[in-house]
ZALODREN-905794 format. One record per residue (C-alpha): residue in three letters; x, y, z. Coordinates in steps of 0.2 Angstrom, whole numbers, padded with zeros to 4 digits, always signed. Layout:
<atoms>
ALAXYZ ...
</atoms>
This chain:
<atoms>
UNK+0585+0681+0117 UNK+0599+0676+0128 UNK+0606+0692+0131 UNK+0588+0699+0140 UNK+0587+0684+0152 UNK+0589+0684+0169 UNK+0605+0678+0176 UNK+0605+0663+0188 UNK+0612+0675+0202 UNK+0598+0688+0198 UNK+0585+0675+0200 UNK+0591+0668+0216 UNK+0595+0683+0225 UNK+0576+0689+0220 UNK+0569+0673+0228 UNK+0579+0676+0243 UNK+0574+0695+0244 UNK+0556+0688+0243 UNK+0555+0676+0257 UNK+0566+0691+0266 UNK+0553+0706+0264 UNK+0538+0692+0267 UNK+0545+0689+0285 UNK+0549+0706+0287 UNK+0531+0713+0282 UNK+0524+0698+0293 UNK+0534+0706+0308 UNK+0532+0724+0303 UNK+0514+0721+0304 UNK+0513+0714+0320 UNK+0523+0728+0327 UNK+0511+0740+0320 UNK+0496+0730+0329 UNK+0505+0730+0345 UNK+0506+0750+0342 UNK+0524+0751+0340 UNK+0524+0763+0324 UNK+0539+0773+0327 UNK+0550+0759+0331 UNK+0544+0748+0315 UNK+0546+0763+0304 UNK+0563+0767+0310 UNK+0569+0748+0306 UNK+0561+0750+0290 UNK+0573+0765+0287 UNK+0587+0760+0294 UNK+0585+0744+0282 UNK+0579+0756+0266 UNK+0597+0765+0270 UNK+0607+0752+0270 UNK+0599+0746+0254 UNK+0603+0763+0246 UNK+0620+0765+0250 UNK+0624+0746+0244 UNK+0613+0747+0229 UNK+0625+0765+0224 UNK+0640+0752+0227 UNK+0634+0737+0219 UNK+0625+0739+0205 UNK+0641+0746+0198 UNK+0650+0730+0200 UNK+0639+0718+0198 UNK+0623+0727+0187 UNK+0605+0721+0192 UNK+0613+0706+0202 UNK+0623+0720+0214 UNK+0603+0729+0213 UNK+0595+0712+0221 UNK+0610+0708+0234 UNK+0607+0727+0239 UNK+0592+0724+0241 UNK+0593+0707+0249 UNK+0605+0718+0263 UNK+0591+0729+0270 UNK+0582+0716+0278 UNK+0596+0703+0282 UNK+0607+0718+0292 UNK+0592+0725+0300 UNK+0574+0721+0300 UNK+0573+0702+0297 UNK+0582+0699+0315 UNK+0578+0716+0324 UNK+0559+0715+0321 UNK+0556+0696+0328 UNK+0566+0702+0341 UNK+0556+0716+0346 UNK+0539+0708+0344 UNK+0546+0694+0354 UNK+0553+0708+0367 UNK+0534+0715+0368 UNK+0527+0698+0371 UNK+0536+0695+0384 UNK+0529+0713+0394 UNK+0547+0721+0390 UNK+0548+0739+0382 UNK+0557+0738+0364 
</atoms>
């Protein structure tokens, strides 16, 4: 029935989350490739952190919708600018 459908927020912020944790995979993978383990794992727990401590907050206010924007915050705070940053750092010869 009505009351177990997703609401239009929920669905949107799942599609973004989606194309956010596509891009960040991509990159996370190329970082890995380029032998930068350490740094790509710290990203991802710099992002995972973030996440938890909005997900704590959010999901109070907003239920599952405050859930996907939590999750939606991990990559769009951290990882989906910092690791196309660092991958194009090491193709240009720099150090991360």
């Amino acid at each position: 029935g009505s009351q177990v459908a997703p609401s239009f927020a929920l669905q949107a912020l799942i599609g973004i989350y989606f194309v956010l944790v596509v891009w960040e995979n991509i990159n996370y993978s190329v970082l890995i490739g380029l032998g930068q383990i350490r740094s790509a794992s710290l990203g991802l727990l710099a992002g995972g952190t973030v996440m938890m401590i909005a997900g704590f907050i959010l999901v109070n206010m907003w239920g599952s919708a405050g859930m996907a924007l939590a999750l939606c915050l991990g990559p769009l705070l951290v990882t989906s600018w910092l690791f196309p940053l660092m991958v194009w750092r090491r193709s240009q010869g720099g150090s991360l």
